[in-house]
N, C-alpha and C positions, 0 to 999 in steps of 0.2 A: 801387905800384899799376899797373905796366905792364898795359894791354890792359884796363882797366875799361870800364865804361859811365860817361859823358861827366856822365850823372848822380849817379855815386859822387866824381867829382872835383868837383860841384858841391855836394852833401853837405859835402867836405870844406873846403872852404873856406868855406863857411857856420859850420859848428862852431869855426873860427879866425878869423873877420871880426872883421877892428879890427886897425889897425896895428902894433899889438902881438902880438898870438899871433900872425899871419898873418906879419908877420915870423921869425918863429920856424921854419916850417915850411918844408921841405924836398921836394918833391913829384916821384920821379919815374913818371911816368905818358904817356899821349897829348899829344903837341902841340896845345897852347892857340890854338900860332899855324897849326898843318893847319884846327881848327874853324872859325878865324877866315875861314882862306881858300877853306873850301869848305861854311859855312855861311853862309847870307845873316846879314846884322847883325840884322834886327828877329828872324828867327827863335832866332837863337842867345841874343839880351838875353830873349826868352821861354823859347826850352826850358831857357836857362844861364845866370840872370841874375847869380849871383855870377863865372862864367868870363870873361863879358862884363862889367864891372864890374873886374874886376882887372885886363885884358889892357893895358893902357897902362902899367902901374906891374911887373909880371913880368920878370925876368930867365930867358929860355927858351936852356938849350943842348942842340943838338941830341945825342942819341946816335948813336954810327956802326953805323950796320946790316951785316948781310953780305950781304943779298938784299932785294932790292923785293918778295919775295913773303914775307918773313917776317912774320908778326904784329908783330912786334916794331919794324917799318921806320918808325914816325912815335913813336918814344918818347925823349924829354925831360928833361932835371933843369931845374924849373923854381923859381927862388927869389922870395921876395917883398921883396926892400930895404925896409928901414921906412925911409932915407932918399928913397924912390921915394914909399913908398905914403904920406908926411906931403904929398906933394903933390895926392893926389886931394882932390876938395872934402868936408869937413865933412862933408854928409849923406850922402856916402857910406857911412859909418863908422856911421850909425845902427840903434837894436833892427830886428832882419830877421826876419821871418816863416819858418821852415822851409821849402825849395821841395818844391815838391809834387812828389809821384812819379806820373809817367804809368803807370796800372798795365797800359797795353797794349804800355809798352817789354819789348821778350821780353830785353832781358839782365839787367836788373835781379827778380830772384825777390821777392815783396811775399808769401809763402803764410807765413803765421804758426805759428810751432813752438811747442808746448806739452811740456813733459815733467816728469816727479814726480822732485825730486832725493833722494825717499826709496828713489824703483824704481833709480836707479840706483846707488846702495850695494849695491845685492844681486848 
């Protein structure tokens, strides 16, 4: 998922929450530990609450870029140890509300697709 919006990485960690699936996953995408440092903490636990929630328990390795100006320059294999994340507390781990999509973030698309899967047979 290189080069997402910060809200498709928080999506997905939602859909994997609990020490177990989330162990499982694999993710490489935007540096966890860029948002950390150049997003304030209360904002980020708000716009990113499962990013900011996991960041303690992550294993983040950086990828090597070829250029500071490539899109590509802050991207990451980031893994989640289930012997890591057996140490976040208890309620961590509990039922989570799906995070809400700001629908005024312009990189995330919210325009809803309809289409008749009879029209497209023809």
């Amino acid at each position: 998922m290189p080069h997402c919006a910060m809200g498709l990485y928080n999506n997905l960690l939602w859909a994997n929450w609990g020490p177990t699936r989330l162990g499982a996953v694999v993710l490489i995408g935007n540096s966890f530990q860029s948002y950390k440092e150049r997003i304030p903490s209360e904002q980020l636990r708000d716009k990113a609450h499962f990013i900011s929630a996991v960041l303690p328990y992550c294993v983040e390795e950086p990828l090597p870029s070829t250029s500071n100006y490539s899109v590509l320059n802050d991207t990451a294999v980031h893994l989640f140890p289930t012997r890591l994340l057996q140490h976040a507390p208890a309620d961590t781990w509990g039922e989570q509300a799906p995070p809400p999509i700001d629908p005024n973030d312009q990189e995330i698309n919210t325009t809803e697709l309809t289409f008749d899967i009879q029209q497209m047979k023809h």
